[in-house]
N, C-alpha and C positions, 0 to 999 in steps of 0.2 A: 457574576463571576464566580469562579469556582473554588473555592477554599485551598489551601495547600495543606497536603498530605504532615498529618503532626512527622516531627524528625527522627520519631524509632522507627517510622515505615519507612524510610529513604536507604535505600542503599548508595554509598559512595561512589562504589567500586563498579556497579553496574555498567555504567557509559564504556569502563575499561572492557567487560565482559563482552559486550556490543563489539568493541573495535577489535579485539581478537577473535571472534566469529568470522568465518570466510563474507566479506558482502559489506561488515560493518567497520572497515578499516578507517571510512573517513568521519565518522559519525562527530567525532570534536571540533571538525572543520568548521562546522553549521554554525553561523550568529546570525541564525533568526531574520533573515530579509522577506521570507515570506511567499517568495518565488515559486518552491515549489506547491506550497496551496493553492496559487492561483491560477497555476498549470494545471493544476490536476483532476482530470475528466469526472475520477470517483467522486473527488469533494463537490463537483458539480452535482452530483446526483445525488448522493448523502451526506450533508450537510454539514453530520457530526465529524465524520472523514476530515482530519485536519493534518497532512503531513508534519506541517511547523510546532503546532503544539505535539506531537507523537516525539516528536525528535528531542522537545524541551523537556518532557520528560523524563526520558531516557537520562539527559543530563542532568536534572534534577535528582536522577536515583531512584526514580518509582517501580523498580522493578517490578513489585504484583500488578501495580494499576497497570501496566503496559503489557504485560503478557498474557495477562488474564482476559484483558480487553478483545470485545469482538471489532474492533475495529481495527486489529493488525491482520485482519481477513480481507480486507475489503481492497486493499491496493491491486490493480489490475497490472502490476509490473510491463506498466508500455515505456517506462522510462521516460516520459515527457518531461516527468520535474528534474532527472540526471542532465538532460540535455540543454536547461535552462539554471542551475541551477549554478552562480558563479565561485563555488568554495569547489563542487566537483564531490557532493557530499552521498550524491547516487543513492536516494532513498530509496529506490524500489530493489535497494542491493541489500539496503538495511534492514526491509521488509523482511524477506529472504531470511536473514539470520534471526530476528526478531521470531521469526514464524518455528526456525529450527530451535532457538532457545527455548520456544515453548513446548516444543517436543520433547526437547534433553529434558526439562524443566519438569514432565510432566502436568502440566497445564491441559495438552492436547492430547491425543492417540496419535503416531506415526499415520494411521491408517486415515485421518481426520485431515492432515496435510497431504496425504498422498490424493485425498478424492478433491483439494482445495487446487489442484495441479491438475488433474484431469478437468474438472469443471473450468476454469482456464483454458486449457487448451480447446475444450469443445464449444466456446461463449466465441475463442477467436475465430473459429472455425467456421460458426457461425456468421459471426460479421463477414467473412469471406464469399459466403454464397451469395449473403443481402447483397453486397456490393457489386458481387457479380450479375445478380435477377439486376440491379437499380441498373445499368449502366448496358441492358437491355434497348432502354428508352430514356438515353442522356438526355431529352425534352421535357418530359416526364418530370413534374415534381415530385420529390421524393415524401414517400410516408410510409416512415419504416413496419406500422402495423399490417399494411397494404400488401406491402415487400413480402415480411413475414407471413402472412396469409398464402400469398401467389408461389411462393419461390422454394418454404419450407415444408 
């Protein structure tokens, strides 16, 4: 388990900074049910990706650990955990502000978020074609390297 941050790294106020960001307004709502971790597609695929602990942070006040972190990159903003998630806490809105306080912040380059939005849109863009070549041959088991191969 992972040690807590000593209390002159914590900032209080931080969770306030989040909810006044466009995205981060519900961010106090959250107690931790867990929902959206287990929603969420990216945590299936990187492990470290934990919406719930991202968010306890935030409350906690850890501002450098959270902004700094490369894993406020990794949300794929499909909103799966908004949609399940029963406070209405819309992390992938939180992401969004998280991502822009890291630009205000200097943490990141404006231009580092700009190419994290294009690579986004061109990953959906992608799934779009797969889906399209897969449904080809609805009999057809699907393997998405095959897809990938054949289609792109």
């Amino acid at each position: 388990m992972e040690k807590l941050e000593e209390k002159n790294t914590m900032d209080s106020s931080f969770k306030y900074v989040v909810s006044d960001e466009p995205g981060g307004e519900n961010i106090k709502a959250c107690f931790a049910c867990g929902v959206c971790t287990a929603s969420c597609p990216a945590a299936e695929v990187k492990e470290e990706f934990n919406p719930r602990k991202i968010i306890r942070m935030i409350l906690l006040g850890l501002k450098d650990k959270v902004l700094s972190s490369d894993l406020i990159w990794f949300c794929e903003t499909c909103y799966t955990c908004s949609f399940y998630c029963p406070q209405d806490v819309k992390f992938a809105n939180i992401m969004s502000a998280l991502r822009n306080l890291a630009v205000k912040e200097k943490y990141v380059e404006p231009a580092f978020l700009d190419g994290i939005k294009k690579l986004d849109t061109y990953v959906h863009g992608l799934r779009s074609k797969m889906v399209q070549c897969a449904l080809e041959d609805k009999k057809a088991p699907i393997n998405p390297e095959e897809i990938l191969k054949k289609c792109i």
